[in-house]
C-alpha positions, 0 to 999 in steps of 0.5 A, a space after each residue: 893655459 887657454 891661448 888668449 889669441 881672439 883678445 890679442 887679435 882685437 887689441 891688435 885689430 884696433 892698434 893697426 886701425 889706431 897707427 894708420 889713422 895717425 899716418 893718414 893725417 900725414 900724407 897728403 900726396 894725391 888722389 890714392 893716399 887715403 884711400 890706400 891707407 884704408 884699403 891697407 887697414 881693412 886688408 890687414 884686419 881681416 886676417 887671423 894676426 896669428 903672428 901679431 898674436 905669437 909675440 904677445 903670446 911669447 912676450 906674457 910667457 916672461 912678463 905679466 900683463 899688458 905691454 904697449 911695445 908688444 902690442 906695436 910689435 905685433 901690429 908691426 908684423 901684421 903689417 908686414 905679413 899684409 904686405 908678403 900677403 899683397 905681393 904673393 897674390 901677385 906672384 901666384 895670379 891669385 883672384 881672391 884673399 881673405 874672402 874678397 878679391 886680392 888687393 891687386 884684382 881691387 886695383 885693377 878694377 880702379 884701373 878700370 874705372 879710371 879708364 887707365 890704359 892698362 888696368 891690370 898692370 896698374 893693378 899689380 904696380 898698385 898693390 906693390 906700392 901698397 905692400 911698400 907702404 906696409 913694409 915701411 909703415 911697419 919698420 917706422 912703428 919698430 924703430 918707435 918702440 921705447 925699449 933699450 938701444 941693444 934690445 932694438 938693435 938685437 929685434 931690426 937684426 931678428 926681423 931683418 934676417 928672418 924676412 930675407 929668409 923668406 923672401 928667398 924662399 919665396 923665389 925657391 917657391 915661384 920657380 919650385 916645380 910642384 914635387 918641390 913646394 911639398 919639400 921641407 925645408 922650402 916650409 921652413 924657410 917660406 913659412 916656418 920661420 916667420 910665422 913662428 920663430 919670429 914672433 917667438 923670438 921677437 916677444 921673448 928678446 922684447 921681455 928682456 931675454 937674451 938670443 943665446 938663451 932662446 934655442 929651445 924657443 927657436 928650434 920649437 918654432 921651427 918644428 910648430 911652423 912645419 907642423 902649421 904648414 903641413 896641416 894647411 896642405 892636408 886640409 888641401 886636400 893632401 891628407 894621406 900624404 902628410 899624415 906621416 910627417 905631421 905625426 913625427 913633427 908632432 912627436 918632436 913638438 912634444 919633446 922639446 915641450 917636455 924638456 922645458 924647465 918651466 911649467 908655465 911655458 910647457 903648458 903654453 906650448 902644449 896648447 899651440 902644438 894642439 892649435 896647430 894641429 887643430 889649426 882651430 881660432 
């Protein structure tokens, strides 16, 4: 099976530029409201959609064919994805992000050029109302979704729990001393869980599948997102180090792949363990 990620990353690309152009129409409040929606576009497509991609990719492993609520869902989470992305740059003093300046050090030079007083600190207030915007446009698509009550009750508790997750990572991660950024159960709950179990999780539950039935689901998003995080700080310049443990991570991936039941579903996660460690698009 050939992951289908460049596909799912344009259907998502042109969905999040589809929902915040609707959105524009709607809020007319002062000079930055369409420039804000615009400038949260350009920044949300410009990254991989990995995420957005893993809950289409989870959903199509139980339904065929094309789903318009997977597809919000996974707008849904780039959104929110832009949104940690925006307030991490912020947080780690970051001057670039996807090949351009950081959605913060853009404020800052409209700061500039609007003669504020202070334009850096209008630059980070900026870019946080702006990953607000995000945050809430994207639970308004979710609560949209036309799916079953229990469904969406079981998808807001999974989003819910998973984000506040990382979020408490991320301030393990900002007060971490170097050696303990590098801890693995920092990735986990930093990176691992809603880079991947997440939207593993969240595509499965949306094609009808019950929590209880998706531990497998669970603890190989868990093992795949440490692996995704350990290849990103090798290709850091950390490769010795990491070596070890991204070989054990690679031999439990490959498993809980083998314990599958299903043959579809073995050969789908024997191609994102490979892309994992390839981390190639």
């Amino acid at each position: 099976m050939k992951l289908p990620f460049p596909e799912f990353k344009s259907q998502i690309d042109r969905r999040i530029s589809k929902l915040l152009k609707e959105a524009e129409k709607s809020f007319v409040v002062g000079v930055f409201d369409r420039d804000s929606i615009r400038r949260l576009e350009s920044f949300a497509r410009r990254g991989k959609s990995l995420r957005g991609s893993l809950v289409m990719f989870s959903y199509r492993l139980f339904k065929n064919g094309f789903s318009q609520e997977a597809l919000d869902m996974a707008a849904a989470l780039e959104l929110i994805h832009s949104a940690l992305l925006i307030q991490d740059d912020i947080m780690d003093e970051d001057e670039m992000r996807r090949g351009v300046k950081a959605v913060h050090r853009q404020y800052a030079w409209v700061g500039k050029k609007l003669k504020i007083k202070n334009p850096d600190h209008f630059g980070e207030s900026a870019a946080i109302c702006l990953s607000d915007i995000a945050f809430f446009f994207a639970f308004g698509v979710l609560g949209r979704l036309k799916i079953d009550l229990g469904a969406k009750r079981e998808l807001w508790k999974l989003f819910s729990r998973e984000l506040i997750t990382t979020a408490l990572g991320q301030m393990e991660d900002v007060a971490a001393s170097p050696a303990r950024k590098k801890e693995l159960t920092l990735y986990l709950a930093k990176t691992a869980r809603y880079t991947f179990v997440l939207p593993l999780l969240a595509g499965a539950l949306l094609a009808g599948k019950r929590r209880a039935e998706l531990k497998k689901f669970e603890k190989l998003g868990e093992v795949l997102g440490i692996i995704f995080q350990l290849k990103d700080d090798e290709l850091d310049g950390e490769q010795k180090r990491f070596n070890k443990e991204i070989s054990r991570f690679g031999r439990m991936a490959k498993k809980l792949i083998f314990s599958l039941s299903d043959k579809k579903q073995k050969e789908a996660f024997s191609d994102l363990l490979a892309y994992s460690l390839s981390r190639e698009f």
